[in-house]
N, C-alpha and C positions, 0 to 999 in steps of 0.2 A: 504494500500500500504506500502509494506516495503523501508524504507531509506538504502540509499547505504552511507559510507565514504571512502573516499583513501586520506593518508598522500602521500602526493607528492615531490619526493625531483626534487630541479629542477636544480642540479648541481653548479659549483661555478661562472660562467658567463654567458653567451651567448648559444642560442640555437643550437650550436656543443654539449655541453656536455647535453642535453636533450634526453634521452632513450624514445624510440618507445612506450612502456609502458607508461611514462610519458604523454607523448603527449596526448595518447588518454583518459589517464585519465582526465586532462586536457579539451580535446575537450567533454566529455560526461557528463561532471557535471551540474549541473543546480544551482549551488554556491560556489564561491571560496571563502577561508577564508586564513588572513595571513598578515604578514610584510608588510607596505606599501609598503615600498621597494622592496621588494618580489614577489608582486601584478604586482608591474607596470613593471614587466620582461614577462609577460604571456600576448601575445596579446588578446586584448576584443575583445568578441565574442557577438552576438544579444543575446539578453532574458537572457544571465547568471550575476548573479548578483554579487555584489564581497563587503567581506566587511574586510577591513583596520583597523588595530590596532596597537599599541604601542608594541616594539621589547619587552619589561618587561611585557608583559600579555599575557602570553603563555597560564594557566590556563583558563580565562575566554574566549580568543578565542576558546579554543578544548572545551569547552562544551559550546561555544554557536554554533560551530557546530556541535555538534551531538544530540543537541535539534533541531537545522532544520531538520539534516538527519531522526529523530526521527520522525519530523511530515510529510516523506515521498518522502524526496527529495532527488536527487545524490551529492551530497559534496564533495568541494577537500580542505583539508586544502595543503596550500603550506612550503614547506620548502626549505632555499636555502642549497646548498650541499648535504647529504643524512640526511632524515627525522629523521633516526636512529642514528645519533651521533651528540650530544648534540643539541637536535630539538625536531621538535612538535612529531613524534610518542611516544616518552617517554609521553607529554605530556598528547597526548591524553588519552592513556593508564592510566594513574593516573586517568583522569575524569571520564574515564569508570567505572575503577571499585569503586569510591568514589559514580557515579551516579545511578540514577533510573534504577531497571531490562531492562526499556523497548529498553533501549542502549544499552545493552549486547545482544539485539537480532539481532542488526545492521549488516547488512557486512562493516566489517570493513577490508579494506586492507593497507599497505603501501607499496607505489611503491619505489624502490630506487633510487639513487644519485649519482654523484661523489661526496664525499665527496672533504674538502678541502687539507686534507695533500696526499691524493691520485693527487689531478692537480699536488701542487706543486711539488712531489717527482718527477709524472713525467717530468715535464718540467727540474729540474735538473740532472737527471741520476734515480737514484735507491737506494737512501739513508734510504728506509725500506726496501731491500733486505734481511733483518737476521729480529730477534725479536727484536717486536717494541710495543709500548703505546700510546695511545693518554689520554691528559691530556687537562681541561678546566683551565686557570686562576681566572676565576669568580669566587668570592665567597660569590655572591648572594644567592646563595642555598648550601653553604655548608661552614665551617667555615677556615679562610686562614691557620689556625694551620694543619688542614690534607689535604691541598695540600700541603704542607712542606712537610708533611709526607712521602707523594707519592711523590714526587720529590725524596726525601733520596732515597725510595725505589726503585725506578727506575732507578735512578743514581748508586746508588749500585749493583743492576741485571744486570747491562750492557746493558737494552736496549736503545735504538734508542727512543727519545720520540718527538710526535708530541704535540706542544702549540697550543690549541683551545684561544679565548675572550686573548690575553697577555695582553690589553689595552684599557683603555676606557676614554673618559672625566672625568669621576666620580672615573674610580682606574688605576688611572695614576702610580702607585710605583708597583704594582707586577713582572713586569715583569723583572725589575733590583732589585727588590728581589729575584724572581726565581733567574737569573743567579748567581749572589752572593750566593745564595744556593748551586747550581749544580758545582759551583769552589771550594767548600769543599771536589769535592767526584772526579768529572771528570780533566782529564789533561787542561791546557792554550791551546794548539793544538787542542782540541775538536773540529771536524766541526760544523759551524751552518747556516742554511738556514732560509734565511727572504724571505719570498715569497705572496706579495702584489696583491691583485685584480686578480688572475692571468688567464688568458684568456681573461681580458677586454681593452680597447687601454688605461687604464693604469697602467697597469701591471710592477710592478719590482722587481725583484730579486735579491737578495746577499747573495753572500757566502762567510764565515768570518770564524772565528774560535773566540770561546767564551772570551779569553782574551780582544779579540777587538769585540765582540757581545756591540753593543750599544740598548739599551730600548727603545730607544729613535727615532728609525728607524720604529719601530711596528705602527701598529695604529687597530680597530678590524676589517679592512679587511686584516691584516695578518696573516700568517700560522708559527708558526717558528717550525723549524726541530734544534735538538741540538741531533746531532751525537753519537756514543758508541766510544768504543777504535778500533772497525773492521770498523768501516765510513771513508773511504779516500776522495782525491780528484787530481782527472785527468785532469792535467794542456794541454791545446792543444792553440797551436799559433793561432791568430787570432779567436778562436771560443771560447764560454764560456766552462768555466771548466764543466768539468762531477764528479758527487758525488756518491758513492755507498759507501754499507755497505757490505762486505762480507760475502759469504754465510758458510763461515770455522770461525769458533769462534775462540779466542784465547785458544789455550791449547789441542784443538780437536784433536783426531788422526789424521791420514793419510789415 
């Protein structure tokens, strides 16, 4: 019998942002794998078995399932947001191809997600309207010196960049490193969007501009949005601002 796998992304909250696709990956597995946290957002189902690990063992989750899906079973690893940006499909992918032929003969699919800078943009306007990056702070797997780098260089392109991980118990200073970085390159007026939990009842949102960007507001269920020079923001009485990034660059024709 051949084993099935599907990366599952299960969006950034609650089952509004779960795709048709998802679900039924979801309902047809015969074992989940994934974040506890993660886990305990996907109602338990009879006979499906589910097994919970540590956020820092991405590795030995994706190949301890696709050793089950190996010995013939349907597997869903989960991911929250989309699977595809900074998640398990990377993950698994690594295992595949580090692992045994007989997991490269696997169906292997990845369902996707909303990812996180996708809720928050929309919740506040359209602040990736132009060209845009997403960027991890973590530098677990890779070393702080070239996210510096990419910071420069992103800041310097003038895109729009979305902050994946800005904060954690264990690396509490990057993300008042970043900004202190990106006020070398970008203006004090820069918009920036801190967007917390967002779809869950506690959800919160702010919109600042990087002179008064505090580090201190993040925590790793935030999303932060740090604006280009074409990122405005639409002040309306009574109702929260709107934020967009213009789809006319600076310097562009007419």
């Amino acid at each position: 019998m051949s084993g099935r796998l599907a990366v599952v992304g299960l969006g950034p909250a609650d089952a509004r942002y779960l795709t048709a696709e998802a679900q039924a990956a979801l309902a047809g597995a015969d074992a989940l794998y994934g974040y506890a946290r993660y886990l305990e957002r996907v109602p338990a189902r009879a006979a499906q078995s589910r097994h919970a690990s540590d956020n820092r063992e991405e590795g030995q989750r994706a190949a301890a399932a696709l050793a089950h899906a190996a010995a013939g079973a349907s597997v869903a690893v989960v991911s929250g947001g989309d699977p595809g940006v900074f998640a398990m499909a990377a993950a698994v992918c690594e295992e595949l191809a580090a692992g045994p032929p007989a997991w490269r003969a696997l169906d292997v699919t990845v369902v996707p997600g909303v990812t996180a800078m996708l809720a928050v943009a929309a919740r506040v306007g359209a602040p990736l309207g132009h060209d845009f990056c997403a960027l991890s702070l973590s530098d677990n797997l890779k070393p702080w010196e070239l996210i510096e780098r990419r910071l420069d260089a992103a800041a310097g392109a003038g895109f729009v960049i979305a902050l994946y991980n800005p904060i954690s118990r264990a690396r509490p200073w990057q993300l008042g490193r970043a900004f202190a970085r990106l006020r070398d390159t970008l203006p004090a007026s820069t918009v920036v969007v801190f967007g917390r939990a967002v779809g869950r009842a506690d959800e919160q949102v702010e919109v600042t501009t990087l002179a008064n960007a505090d580090s201190q507001t993040a925590d790793m269920a935030t999303l932060v949005i740090v604006g280009s020079r074409e990122t405005h923001v639409i002040e309306r009485p009574g109702r929260a601002p709107l934020v967009y990034t213009s789809r006319k660059a600076e310097g562009a024709s007419a």
